[in-house]
C-alpha positions in Angstrom: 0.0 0.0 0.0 2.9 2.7 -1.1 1.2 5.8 -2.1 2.2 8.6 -3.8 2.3 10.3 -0.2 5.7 8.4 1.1 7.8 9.4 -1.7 7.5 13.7 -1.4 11.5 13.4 -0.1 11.2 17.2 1.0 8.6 15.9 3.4 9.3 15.0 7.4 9.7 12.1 8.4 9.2 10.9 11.9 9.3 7.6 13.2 7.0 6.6 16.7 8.1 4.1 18.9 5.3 3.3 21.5 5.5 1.3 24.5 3.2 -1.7 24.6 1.2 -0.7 27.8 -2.4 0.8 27.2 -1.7 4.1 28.8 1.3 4.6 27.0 0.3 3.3 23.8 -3.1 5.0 23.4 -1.6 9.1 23.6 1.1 8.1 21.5 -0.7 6.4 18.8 -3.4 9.3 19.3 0.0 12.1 19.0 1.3 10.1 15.7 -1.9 10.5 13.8 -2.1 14.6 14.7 1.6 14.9 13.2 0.0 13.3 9.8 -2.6 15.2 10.1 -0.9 17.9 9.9 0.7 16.7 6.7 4.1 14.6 8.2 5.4 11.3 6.8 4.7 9.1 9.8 5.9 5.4 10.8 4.6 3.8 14.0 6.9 1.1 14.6 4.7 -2.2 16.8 4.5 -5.9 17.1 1.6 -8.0 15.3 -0.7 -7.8 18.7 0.2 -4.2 19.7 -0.9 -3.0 16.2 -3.6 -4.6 15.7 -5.5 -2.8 18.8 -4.9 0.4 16.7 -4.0 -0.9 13.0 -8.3 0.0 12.0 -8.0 3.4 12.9 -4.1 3.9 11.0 -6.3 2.1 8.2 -8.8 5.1 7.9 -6.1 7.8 8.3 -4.4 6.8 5.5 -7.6 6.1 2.9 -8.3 9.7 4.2 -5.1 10.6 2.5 -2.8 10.8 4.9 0.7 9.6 4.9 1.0 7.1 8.4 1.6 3.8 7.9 2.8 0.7 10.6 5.9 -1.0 10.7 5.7 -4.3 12.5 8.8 -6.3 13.9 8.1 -9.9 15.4 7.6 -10.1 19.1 9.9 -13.4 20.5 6.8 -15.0 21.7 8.4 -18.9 21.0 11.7 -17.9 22.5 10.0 -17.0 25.7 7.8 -19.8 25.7 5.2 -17.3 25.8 1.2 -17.8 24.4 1.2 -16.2 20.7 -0.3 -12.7 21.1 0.9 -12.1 24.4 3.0 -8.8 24.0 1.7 -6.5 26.4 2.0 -5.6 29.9 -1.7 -5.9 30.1 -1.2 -9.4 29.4 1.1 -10.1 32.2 -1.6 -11.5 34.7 1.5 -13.2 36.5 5.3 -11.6 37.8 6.2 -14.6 36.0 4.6 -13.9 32.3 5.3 -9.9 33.2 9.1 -10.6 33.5 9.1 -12.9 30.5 7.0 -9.9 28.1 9.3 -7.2 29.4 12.5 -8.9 28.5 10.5 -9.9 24.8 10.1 -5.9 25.2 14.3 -5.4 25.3 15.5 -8.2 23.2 13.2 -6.2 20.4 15.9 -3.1 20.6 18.1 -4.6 17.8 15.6 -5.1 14.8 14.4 -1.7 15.9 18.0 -0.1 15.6 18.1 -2.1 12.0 14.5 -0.3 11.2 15.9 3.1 12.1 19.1 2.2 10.0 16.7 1.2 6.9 14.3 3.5 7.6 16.5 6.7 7.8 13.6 9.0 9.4 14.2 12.5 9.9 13.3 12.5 13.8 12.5 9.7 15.9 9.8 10.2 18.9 10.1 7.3 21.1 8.3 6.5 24.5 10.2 7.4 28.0 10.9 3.7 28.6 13.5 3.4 25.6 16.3 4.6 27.3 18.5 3.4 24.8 16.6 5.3 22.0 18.6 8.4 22.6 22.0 7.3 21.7 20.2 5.3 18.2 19.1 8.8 17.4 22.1 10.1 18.0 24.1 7.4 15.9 21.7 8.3 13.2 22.3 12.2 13.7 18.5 13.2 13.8 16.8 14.6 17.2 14.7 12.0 19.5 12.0 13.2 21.2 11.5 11.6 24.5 7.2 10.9 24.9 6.5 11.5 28.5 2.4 9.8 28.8 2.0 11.7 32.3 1.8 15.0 33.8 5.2 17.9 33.9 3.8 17.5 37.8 4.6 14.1 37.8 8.2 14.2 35.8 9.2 17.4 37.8 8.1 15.5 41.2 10.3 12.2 40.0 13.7 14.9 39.1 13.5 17.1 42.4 13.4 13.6 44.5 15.9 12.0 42.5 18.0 14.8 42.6 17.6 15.6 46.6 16.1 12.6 48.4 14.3 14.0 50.8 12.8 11.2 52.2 16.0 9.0 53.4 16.4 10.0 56.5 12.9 10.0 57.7 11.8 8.0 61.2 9.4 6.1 58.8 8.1 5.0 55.9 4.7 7.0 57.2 6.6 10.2 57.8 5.8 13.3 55.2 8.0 15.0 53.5 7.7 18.3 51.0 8.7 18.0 47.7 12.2 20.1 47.3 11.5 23.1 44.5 8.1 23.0 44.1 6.0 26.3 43.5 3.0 24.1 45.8 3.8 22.9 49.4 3.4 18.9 48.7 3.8 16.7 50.9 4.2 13.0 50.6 5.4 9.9 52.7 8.0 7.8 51.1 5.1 4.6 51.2 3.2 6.7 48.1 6.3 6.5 46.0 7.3 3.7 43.7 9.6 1.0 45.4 12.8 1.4 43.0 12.7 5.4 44.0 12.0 4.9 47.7 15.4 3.1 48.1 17.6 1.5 45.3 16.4 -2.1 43.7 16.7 -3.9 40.8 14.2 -1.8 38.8 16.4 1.8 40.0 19.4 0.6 37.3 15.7 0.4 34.8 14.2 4.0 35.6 17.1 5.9 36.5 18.4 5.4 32.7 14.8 6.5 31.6 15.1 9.9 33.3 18.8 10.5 32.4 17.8 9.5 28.5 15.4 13.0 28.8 18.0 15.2 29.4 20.1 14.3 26.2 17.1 14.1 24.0 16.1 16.9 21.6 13.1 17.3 24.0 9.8 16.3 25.5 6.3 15.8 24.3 3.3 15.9 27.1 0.4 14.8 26.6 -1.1 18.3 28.9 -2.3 21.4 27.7 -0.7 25.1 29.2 -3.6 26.0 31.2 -3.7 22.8 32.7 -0.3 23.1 34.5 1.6 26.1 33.5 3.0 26.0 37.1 5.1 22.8 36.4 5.8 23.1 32.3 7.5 26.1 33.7 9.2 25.1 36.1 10.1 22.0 34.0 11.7 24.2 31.2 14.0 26.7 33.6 14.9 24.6 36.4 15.3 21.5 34.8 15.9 22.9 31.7 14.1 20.5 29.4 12.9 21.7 25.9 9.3 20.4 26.5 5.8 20.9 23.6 2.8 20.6 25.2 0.6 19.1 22.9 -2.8 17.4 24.8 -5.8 16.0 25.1 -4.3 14.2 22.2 -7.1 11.7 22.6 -9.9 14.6 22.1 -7.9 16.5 19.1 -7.0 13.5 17.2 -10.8 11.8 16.9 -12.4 15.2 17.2 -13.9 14.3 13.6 -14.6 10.8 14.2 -16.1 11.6 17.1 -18.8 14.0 15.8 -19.9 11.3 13.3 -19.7 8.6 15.8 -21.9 10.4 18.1 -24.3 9.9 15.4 -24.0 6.6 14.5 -23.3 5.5 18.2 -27.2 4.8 19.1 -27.6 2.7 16.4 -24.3 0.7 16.4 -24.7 0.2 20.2 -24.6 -3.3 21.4 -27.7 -4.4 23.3 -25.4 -3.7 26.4 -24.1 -0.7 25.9 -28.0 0.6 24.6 -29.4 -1.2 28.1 -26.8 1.2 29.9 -27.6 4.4 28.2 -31.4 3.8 28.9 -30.2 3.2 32.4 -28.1 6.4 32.6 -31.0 8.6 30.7 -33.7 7.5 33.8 -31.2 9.2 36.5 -31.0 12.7 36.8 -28.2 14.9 35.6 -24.9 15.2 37.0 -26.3 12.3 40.0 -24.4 9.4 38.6 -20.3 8.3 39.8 -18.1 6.3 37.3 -15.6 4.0 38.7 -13.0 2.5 36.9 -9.4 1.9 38.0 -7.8 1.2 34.4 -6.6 -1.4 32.5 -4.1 -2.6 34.7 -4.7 -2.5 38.0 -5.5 -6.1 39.6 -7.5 -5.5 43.1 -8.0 -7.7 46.1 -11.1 -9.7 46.6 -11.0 -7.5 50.2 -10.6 -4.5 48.1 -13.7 -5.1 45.4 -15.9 -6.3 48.6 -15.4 -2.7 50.5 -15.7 -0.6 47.3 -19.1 -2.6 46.8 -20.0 -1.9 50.4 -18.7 1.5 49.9 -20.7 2.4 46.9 -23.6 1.1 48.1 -23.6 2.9 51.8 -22.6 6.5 50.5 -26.8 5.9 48.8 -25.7 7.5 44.7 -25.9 6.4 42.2 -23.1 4.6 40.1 -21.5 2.2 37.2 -18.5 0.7 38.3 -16.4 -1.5 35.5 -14.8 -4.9 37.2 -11.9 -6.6 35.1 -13.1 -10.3 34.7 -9.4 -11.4 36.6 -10.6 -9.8 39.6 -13.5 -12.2 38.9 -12.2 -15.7 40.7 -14.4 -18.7 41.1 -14.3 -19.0 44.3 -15.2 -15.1 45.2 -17.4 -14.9 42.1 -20.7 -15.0 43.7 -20.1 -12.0 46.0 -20.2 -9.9 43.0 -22.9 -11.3 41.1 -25.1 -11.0 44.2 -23.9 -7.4 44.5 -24.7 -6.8 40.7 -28.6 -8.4 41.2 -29.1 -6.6 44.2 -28.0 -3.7 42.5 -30.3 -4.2 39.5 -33.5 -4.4 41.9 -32.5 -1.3 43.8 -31.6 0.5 40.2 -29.0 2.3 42.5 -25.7 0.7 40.6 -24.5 -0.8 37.1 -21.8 -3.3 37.1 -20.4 -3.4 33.8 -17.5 -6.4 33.7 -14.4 -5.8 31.6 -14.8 -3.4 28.5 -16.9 0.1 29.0 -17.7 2.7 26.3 -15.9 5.6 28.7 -16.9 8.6 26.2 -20.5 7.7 25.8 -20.4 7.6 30.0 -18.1 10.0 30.6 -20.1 13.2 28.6 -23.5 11.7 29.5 -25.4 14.9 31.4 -26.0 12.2 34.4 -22.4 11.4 35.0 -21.6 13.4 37.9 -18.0 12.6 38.8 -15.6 9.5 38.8 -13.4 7.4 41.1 -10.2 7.2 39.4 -6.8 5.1 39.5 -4.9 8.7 38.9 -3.5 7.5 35.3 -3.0 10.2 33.1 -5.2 9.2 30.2 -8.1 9.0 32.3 -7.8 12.2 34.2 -7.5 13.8 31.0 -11.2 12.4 29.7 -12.4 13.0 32.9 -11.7 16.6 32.8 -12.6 16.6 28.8 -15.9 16.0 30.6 -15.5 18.7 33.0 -16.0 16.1 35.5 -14.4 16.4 39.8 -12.6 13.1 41.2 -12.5 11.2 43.8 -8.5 10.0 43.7 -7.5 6.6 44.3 -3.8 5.9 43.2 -2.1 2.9 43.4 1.2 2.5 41.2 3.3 4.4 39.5 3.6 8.1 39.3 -0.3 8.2 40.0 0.4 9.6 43.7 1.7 12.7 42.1 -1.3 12.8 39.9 -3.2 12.9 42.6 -1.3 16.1 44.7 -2.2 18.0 41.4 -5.5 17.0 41.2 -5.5 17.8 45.0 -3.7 20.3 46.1 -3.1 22.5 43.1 -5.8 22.2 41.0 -8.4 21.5 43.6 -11.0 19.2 41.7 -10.2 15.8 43.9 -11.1 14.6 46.5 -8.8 11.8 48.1 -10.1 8.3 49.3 -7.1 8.0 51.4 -4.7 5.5 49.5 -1.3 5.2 51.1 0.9 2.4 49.5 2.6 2.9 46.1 2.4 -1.1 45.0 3.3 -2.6 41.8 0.2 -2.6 39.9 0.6 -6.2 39.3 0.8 -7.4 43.2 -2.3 -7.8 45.1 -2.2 -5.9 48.2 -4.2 -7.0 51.4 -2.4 -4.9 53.9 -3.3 -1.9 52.0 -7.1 -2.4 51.9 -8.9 1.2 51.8 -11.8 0.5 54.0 -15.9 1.3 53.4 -15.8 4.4 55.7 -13.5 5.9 53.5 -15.1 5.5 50.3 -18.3 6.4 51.5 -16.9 9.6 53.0 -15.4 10.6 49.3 -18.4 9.6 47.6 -20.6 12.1 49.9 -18.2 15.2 49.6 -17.7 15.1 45.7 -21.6 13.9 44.9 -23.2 15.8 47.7 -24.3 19.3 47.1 -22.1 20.8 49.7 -19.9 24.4 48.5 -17.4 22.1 48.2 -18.3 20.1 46.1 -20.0 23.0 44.1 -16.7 24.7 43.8 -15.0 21.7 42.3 -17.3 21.0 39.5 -16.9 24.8 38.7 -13.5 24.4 38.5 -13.5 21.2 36.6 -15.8 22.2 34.1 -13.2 25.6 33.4 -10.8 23.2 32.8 -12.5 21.2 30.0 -13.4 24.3 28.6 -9.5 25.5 28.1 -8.9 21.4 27.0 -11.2 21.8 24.2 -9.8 25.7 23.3 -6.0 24.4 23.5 -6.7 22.0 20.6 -8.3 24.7 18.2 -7.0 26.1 15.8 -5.2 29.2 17.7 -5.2 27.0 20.8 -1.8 26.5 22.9 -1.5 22.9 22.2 -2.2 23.8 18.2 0.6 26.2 18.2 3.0 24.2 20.0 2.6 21.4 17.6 2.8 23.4 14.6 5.8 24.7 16.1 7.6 22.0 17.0 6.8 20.2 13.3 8.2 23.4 11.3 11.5 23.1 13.8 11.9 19.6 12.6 11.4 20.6 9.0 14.1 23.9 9.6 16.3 20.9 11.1 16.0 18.6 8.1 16.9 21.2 5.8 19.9 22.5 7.5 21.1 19.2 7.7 20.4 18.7 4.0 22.3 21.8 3.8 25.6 20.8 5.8 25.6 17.5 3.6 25.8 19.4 0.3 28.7 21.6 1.9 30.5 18.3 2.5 
């Protein structure tokens, strides 16, 4: 499927390398399409599985007449006597299976090298967690871009504590301590950071790399907009002194077409489910309705599920809460599926198990608010929504997340998580109890000021998302920007080989 688009040679050419996890794959894939659309020569490099959870949608971009097109490189499934297909970390119900797909993920970085050799692209974006990208591009002599899928919050947060540990000489691990060079008094304990920062593991020699890779990149892409957190891009550009784009919701600018014909067709197309839920959601009154979902990767306790269900159904609103089938064992099964009937007869909550159509719930007038995991996608569609939180973090960087949502921004409420586990360990000890949920529920749902204040605030903020990916908007402009630099770039290169 060459078309006439690849071969313009004066035309850019960048390569994206995304990282098979969903909430690193998703902006990416979603920031790759926006540089086509706005007219680049684009390359997603994947493996079979990975692209074919986005391959459909590359497929319409380039009927449409764009130049984007995938690149696919075998994932050692055999070698690492893994299932076929089995090539994300979403797949990695196990450590065992986890360890084996994230070595697949590093025994990949040669044939990627050798498609960067063939390829020869012009610029090469490629997601935080290839440290090793950096020096490729540099081999190559074209910029890499490093893709940071969170918040400048978060990466600022994860270079102040690097840099000055503040939390090693604490009594305990329950002890707070204030972020160093922050423009916001945040505090933290070290339990609410991630192991391999709290003190040095096997994983530190992994992420350290990661962090030191940014400051000898070209730059970094954030999925954010400038009103969002101007605060922390600042403060990420002088003090750190990273050359950063902010370039977000990349999910909301790169369907915004689909999505206005989707809308359309959405009612018809619906599944019987998903038409059963939206009947449910149009016989509850506006804004009266919480959404909980903790992400696609996020296994929780049996304990855990049976004091969120106790929770939700105490704090007496109304709510849909999506359960991963995993968290669905035999044994503990019928807990739930007596929640979900009882549920049904009061008309009070909606289980829906595994996949949910987000959107459609999300920007539904009865959808009042969500319970969220802090990942960055889904804060983002959240406040595409104009919709408050109630934050409940459990890995990662998503206990930053949650200060800015917090303390800076002021449109969360907090259900009181304190342990920072891998998301892939089941944690008993760290079991946030009914009280608390129902306590959350109450402030953000209720019609306290509070609560009032926080939905203002929240809906301001979609507003400014949707005006930073207009035309005009600070997210437009910096992307525009940052393509005609990589064209200025090319050319001068193109320039300095003639000389030669």
């Amino acid at each position: 499927m060459e078309s006439q688009q690849s071969h313009n040679h004066n035309q850019l050419h960048v390569i994206f390398l995304p990282f098979p996890s969903p909430g690193h794959m998703i902006p990416m894939i979603d920031t790759a399409r926006l540089f086509a659309k706005h007219r680049v020569n684009v390359t997603i490099i994947a493996t079979h599985a990975n692209a074919s959870t986005f391959q459909k949608t590359i497929d319409n971009d380039f009927n449409s007449g764009y130049s984007i097109k995938t690149k696919l490189i075998r994932f050692p499934s055999a070698q690492l006597g893994l299932p076929d297909g089995v090539e994300n970390l979403k797949d990695g119900t196990n450590s065992e299976i986890l360890g084996k797909i994230s070595h697949g993920i590093s025994m990949l970085q040669d044939p990627i090298e050798g498609l960067f050799q063939d390829l020869q692209p012009d610029c090469v974006v490629t997601d935080m967690m290839y440290a090793w990208t950096a020096e490729a591009a540099a081999k190559l002599g074209v910029p890499r871009i490093h893709y940071y899928s969170s918040s400048y919050f978060s990466n600022c947060a994860y270079h102040f504590i690097m840099k000055y540990r503040p939390h090693d000489n604490l009594v305990s691990d329950t002890h707070k301590f204030t972020i160093p060079g922050f423009p916001h008094t945040i505090q933290m304990t070290p339990l609410q950071l991630p192991d391999w920062l709290r003190e040095k593991n096997p994983a530190t020699a992994y992420f350290e790399p990661m962090f030191k890779s940014e400051e000898i990149s070209y730059g970094t892409l954030y999925n954010s907009f400038h009103e969002l957190e101007s605060d922390y891009e600042k403060l990420s550009k002088t003090t750190i002194g990273i050359k950063s784009w902010s370039v977000g919701p990349v999910s909301a600018w790169a369907n915004k077409d689909d999505e206005k014909k989707a809308n359309r067709g959405q009612i018809e197309e619906l599944g019987k489910e998903s038409a059963e839920l939206l009947n449910w959601l149009n016989s509850k009154q506006n804004e009266s309705v919480l959404y909980v979902s903790f992400g696609s990767l996020a296994m929780l306790a049996h304990a855990q599920l049976v004091e969120i269900a106790h929770g939700l159904e105490n704090s007496g609103h109304n709510f849909i809460w999506v359960v991963r089938k995993n968290n669905r064992d035999e044994g503990e099964n019928s807990f739930l599926q007596d929640f979900e009937k009882r549920m049904k007869e009061s008309n009070k909550g909606y289980i829906i198990w595994n996949w949910a159509p987000q959107l459609l719930i999300l920007d539904h007038p009865a959808t009042g608010g969500i319970v969220t995991h802090c990942g960055w996608n889904s804060i983002l569609e959240s406040l595409n929504s104009g919709l408050p939180m109630i934050t409940w973090p459990m890995f990662a960087e998503q206990f930053y997340n949650e200060k800015l949502l917090v303390d800076v921004l002021k449109i969360g409420v907090p259900v009181g998580a304190k342990e920072n586990k891998s998301w892939n360990s089941i944690s008993v000890e760290a079991v946030v109890k009914r009280e608390e949920i129902v306590k959350a529920v109450k402030i953000l749902m209720g019609s306290g000021q509070e609560s009032k204040e926080m939905r203002i605030r929240a809906k301001k903020l979609g507003d400014a998302a949707k005006r930073s990916i207009e035309e005009g908007g600070d997210s437009y402009n910096n992307l525009i920007q940052l393509i005609d630099e990589l064209k200025s770039l090319k050319k001068s290169k193109a320039l300095g080989e003639k000389a030669d």
